[in-house]
C-alpha positions as CSV (number, residue, x, y, z in Angstrom):
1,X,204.1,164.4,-52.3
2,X,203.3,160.9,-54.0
3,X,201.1,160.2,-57.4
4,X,198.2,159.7,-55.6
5,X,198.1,162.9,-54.2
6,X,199.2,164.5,-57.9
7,X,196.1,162.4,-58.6
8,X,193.6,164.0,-56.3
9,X,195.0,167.3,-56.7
10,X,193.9,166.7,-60.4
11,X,190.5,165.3,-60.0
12,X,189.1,168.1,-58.7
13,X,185.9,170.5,-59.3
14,X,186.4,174.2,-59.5
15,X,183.7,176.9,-61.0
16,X,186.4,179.1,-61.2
17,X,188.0,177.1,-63.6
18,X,185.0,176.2,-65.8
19,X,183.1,179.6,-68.1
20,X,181.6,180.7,-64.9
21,X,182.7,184.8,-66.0
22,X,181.1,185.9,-62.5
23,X,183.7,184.0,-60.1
24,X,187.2,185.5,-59.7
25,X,189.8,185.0,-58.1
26,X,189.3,188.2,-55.5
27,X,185.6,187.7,-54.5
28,X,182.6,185.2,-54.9
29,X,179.4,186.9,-55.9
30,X,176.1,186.2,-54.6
31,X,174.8,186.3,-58.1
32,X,177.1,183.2,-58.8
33,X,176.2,180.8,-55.8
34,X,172.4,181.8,-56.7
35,X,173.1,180.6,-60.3
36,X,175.2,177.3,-58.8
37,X,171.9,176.9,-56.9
38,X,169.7,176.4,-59.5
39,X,172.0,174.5,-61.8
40,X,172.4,172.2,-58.6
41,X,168.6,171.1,-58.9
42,X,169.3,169.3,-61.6
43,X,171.5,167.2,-59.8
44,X,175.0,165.6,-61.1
45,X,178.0,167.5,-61.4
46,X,176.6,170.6,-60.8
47,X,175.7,170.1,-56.8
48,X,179.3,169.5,-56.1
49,X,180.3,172.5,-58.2
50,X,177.6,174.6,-55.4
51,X,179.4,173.0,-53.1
52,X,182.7,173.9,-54.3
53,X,181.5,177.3,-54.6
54,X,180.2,177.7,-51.3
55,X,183.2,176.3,-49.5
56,X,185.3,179.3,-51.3
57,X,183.1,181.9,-50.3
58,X,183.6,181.0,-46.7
59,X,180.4,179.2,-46.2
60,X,181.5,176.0,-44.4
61,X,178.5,174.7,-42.8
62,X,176.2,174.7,-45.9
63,X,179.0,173.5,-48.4
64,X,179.6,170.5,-46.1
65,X,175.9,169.6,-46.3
66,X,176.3,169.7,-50.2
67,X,179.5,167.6,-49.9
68,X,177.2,165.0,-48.0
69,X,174.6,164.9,-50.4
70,X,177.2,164.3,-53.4
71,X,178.7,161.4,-51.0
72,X,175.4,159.8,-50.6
73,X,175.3,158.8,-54.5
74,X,179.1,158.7,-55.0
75,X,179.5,155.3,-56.8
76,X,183.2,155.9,-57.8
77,X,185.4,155.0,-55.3
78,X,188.4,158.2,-55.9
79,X,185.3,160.7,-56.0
80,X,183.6,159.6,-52.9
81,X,187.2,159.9,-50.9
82,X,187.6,163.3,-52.5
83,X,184.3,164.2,-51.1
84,X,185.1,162.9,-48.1
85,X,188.1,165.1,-47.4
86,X,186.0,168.0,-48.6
87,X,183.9,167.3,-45.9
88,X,186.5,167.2,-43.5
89,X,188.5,169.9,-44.7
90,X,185.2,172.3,-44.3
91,X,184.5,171.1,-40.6
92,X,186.4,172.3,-37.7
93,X,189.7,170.3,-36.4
94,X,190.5,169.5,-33.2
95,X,193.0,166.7,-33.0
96,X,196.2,165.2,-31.1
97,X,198.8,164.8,-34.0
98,X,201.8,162.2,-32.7
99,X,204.8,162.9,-35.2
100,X,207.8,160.6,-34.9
101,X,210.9,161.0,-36.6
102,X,212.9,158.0,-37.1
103,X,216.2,157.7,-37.2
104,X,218.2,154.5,-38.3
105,X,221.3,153.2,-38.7
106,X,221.4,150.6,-41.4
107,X,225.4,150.0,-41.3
108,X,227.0,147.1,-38.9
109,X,229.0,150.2,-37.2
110,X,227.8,152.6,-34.3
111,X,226.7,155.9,-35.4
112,X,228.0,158.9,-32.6
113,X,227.3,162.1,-31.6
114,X,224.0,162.0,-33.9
115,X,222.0,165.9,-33.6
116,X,218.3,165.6,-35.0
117,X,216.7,168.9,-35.8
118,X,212.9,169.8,-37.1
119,X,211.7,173.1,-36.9
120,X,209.8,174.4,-34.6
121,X,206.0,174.1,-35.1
122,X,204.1,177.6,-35.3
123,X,200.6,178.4,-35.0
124,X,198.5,180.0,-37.4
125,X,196.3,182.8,-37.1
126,X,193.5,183.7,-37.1
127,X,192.4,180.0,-37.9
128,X,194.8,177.7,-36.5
129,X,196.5,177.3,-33.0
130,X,199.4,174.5,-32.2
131,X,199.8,173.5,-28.7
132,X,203.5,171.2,-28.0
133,X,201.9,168.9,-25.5
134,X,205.0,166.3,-24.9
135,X,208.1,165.9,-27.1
136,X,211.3,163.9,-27.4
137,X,213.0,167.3,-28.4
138,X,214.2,170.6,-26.9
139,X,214.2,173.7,-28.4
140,X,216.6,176.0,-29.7
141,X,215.8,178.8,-31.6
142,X,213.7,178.0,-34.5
143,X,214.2,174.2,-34.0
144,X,213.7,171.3,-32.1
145,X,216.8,169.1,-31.4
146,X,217.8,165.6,-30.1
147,X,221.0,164.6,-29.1
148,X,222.3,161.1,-29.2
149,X,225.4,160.0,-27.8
150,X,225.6,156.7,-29.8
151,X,223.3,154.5,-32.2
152,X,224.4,151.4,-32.6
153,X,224.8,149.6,-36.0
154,X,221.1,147.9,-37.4
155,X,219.0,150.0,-35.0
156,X,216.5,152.3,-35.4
157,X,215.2,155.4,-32.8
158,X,211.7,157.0,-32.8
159,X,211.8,160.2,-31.4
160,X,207.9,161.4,-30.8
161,X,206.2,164.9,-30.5
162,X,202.8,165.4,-29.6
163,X,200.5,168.4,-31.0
164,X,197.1,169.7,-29.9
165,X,195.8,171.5,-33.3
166,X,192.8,173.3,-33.5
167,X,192.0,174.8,-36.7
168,X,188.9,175.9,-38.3
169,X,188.2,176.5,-42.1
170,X,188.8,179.8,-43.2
171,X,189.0,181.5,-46.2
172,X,190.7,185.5,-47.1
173,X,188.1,186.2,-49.9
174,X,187.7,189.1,-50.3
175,X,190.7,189.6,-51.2
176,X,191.6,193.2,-50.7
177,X,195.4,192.9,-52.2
178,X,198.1,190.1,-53.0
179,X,200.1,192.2,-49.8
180,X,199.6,195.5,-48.0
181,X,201.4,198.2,-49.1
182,X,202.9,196.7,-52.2
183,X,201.9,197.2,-55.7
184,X,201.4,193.5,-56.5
185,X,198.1,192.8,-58.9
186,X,196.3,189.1,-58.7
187,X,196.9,188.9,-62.5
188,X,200.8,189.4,-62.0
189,X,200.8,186.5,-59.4
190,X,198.8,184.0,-61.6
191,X,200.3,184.4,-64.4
192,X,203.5,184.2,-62.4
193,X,202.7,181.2,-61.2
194,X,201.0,179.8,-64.7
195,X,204.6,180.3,-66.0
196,X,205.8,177.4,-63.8
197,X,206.2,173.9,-64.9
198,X,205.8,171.4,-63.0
199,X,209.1,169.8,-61.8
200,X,209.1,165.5,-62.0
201,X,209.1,163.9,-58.9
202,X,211.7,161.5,-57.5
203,X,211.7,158.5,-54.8
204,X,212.3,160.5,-52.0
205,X,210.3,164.2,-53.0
206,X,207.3,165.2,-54.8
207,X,207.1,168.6,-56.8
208,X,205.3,170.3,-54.3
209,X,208.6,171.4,-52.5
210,X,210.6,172.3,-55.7
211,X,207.6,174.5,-56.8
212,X,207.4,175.8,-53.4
213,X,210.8,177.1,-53.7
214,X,210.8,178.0,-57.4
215,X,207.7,180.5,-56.6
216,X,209.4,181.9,-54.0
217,X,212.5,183.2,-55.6
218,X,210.4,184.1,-58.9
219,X,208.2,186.1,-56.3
220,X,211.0,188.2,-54.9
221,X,211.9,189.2,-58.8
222,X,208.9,191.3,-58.5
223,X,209.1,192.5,-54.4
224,X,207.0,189.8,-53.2
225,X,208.2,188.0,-49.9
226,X,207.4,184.3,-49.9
227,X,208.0,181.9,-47.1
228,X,207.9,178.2,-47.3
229,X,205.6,176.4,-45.1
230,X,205.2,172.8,-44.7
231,X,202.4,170.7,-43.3
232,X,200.5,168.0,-43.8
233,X,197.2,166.9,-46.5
234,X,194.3,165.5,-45.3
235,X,193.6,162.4,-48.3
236,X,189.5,161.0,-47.2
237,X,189.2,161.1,-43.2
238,X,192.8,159.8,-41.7
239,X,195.4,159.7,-44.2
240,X,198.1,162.2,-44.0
241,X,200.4,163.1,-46.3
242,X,203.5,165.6,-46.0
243,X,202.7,168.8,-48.3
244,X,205.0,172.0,-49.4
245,X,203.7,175.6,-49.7
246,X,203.9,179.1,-49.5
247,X,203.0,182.3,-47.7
248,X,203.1,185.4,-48.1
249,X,205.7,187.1,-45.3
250,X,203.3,190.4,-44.5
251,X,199.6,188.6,-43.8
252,X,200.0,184.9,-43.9
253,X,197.8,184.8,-47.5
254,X,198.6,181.2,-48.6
255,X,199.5,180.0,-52.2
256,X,199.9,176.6,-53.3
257,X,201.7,176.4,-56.3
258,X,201.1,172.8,-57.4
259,X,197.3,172.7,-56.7
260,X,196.6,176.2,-58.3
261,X,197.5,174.6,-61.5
262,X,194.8,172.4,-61.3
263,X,192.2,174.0,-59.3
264,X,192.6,178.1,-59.0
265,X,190.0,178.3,-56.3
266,X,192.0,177.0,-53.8
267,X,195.2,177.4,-54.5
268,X,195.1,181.3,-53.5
269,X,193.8,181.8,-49.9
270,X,192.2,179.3,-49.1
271,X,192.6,177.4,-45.5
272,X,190.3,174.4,-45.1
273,X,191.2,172.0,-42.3
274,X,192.4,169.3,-44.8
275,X,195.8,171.5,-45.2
276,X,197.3,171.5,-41.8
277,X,200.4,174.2,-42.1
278,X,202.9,173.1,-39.3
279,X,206.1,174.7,-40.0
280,X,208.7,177.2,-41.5
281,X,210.7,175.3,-43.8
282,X,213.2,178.1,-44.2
283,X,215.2,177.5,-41.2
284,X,215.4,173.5,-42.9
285,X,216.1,173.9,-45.9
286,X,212.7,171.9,-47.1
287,X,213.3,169.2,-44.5
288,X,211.0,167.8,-41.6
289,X,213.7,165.6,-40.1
290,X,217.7,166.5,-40.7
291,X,220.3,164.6,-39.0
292,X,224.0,165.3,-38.1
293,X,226.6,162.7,-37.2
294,X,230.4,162.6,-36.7
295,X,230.9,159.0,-37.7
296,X,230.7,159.6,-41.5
297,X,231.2,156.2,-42.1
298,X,228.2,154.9,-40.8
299,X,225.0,154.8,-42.8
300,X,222.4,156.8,-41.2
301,X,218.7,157.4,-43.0
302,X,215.8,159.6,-41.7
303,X,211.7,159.4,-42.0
304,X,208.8,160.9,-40.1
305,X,205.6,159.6,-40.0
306,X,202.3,161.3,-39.0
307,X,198.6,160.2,-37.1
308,X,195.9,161.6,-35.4
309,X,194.4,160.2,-32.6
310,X,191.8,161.5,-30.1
311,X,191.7,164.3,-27.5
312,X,190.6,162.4,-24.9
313,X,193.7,160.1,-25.6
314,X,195.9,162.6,-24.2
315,X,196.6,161.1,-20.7
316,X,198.0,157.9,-22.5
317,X,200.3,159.8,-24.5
318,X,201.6,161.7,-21.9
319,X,202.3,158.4,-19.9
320,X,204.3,156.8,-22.5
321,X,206.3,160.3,-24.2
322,X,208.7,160.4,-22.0
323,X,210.2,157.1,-23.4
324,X,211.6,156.4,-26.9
325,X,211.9,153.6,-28.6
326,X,215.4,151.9,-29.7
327,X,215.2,148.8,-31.5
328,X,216.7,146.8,-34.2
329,X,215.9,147.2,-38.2
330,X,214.5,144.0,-39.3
């Protein structure tokens, strides 16, 4: 996760987080979006904190309409693209995401017997369902892999996998427990979490991974079974960044570490379509893209890049998948 996304994750509005006494983390009360709606009419902050509180209580449709209203007067730039991926992250997805991992060789000498892995993308319910429509890869097990027999030196290879996602916003309030059948309060999990600092970023990872992780094995000190997810953030209408989360094992109920700090609300059970889940990281290790090679000589570095394009784009794409690019680092 890069500093601009730290940024936005930061320059948020949440109720929750405000003196609002009636809004928890469990349930929203009627009482409170009744008293957002009358602080609302007198405009300014307090129409986006209705809308905020709408969008937790499951209420997608009218929150969105609130979100467009704040947009229309929006004069700073960073709060009208934060209102903008509110408003796409409370309308439903359907999209064709092209991911391409790619793989270069930035030494003189070939690279051989190269294996590229990335897990296996999942669906998930009851709000989300990944369809593989055309891929570079084939699977095995819980990944994807590529084989290639030789890379030579100062080329690149871009190895392509298209997904249908359809996802709508959802949301688990209210929030019976933290996981059926075990005796795990909401207090215990965020102040769990609250104990966490977050970890500095470097060139190559953000925090959100490390805090993932951290969570995790603090949550199994106390019987709660994490799994590491990773997926994508939404940032305004079509920029996508990679993201690092968890869930819990038992019923899916997602917690995001690094934004709960920041903005509570959200970062317990809450599924807009601006966080696109995509994968279990545990069979990775945290990675989207690994990449194993016999000549260790050879210098060999890895990226993946995400876009969405349109639906109706599909036929293209299918045309041109079966083919992957080779060509030389300039």
């Amino acid at each position: 996760m890069n500093f601009l996304l730290i940024l936005l994750l930061a320059y948020t509005y949440s109720p929750q987080d405000s003196s609002w006494n009636l809004v928890t983390l469990g349930s929203i009360p009627d009482r409170a979006i009744l008293f957002a709606e009358i602080a609302a009419r007198d405009g300014g902050q307090a129409g986006i904190d209705l809308a905020v509180l709408l969008e937790i209580a499951g209420r997608f449709p009218r929150a969105a309409g609130c979100y467009n209203l704040a947009a229309n007067s929006a004069s700073d730039p960073l709060l009208a693209e934060w209102l903008d991926t509110r408003i796409s992250g409370t309308r439903t997805l359907d999209t064709l995401l092209i991911l391409q991992a790619i793989i270069s060789n930035d030494s003189d000498i070939p690279a051989t017997d190269i294996t590229v892995e990335i897990p296996v993308p999942e669906s998930h319910p009851p709000y989300q369902r990944i369809d593989c429509l055309a891929s570079s890869f084939a699977q095995d097990g819980n990944l994807l892999k590529h084989h290639i027999p030789t890379l030579p030196g100062k080329t690149q290879i871009i190895l392509p996998l298209v997904l249908h996602i359809t996802q709508n916003p959802y949301t688990f309030r209210p929030f019976s427990s933290v996981s059926p059948g075990m005796d795990i309060s909401f207090e215990d999990l965020t102040s769990l979490i609250r104990s966490l600092s977050i970890p500095a970023a470097t060139d190559n990872q953000g925090p959100c991974l490390e805090m993932a992780n951290m969570l995790r094995e603090r949550s199994s000190e106390i019987g709660l079974d994490l799994q590491t997810v990773g997926g994508l953030v939404r940032i305004g209408t079509d920029s996508l960044l990679f993201h690092a989360w968890n869930l819990v094992s038992i019923n899916g109920l997602p917690i995001d570490a690094l934004l709960f700090l920041t903005d509570s609300l959200r970062g317990i059970g809450h599924c807009p379509t601006d966080l696109i889940p995509l994968w279990n990281y545990d069979h990775t290790d945290g990675h989207e893209v690994s990449v194993y090679y016999r000549n260790q000589d050879a210098e060999i570095s890895v990226s993946m890049k995400s876009l969405f394009t349109s639906p109706e784009s599909v036929m293209w794409i299918l045309d041109i998948i079966d083919c992957f690019s080779m060509q030389a680092i300039q």
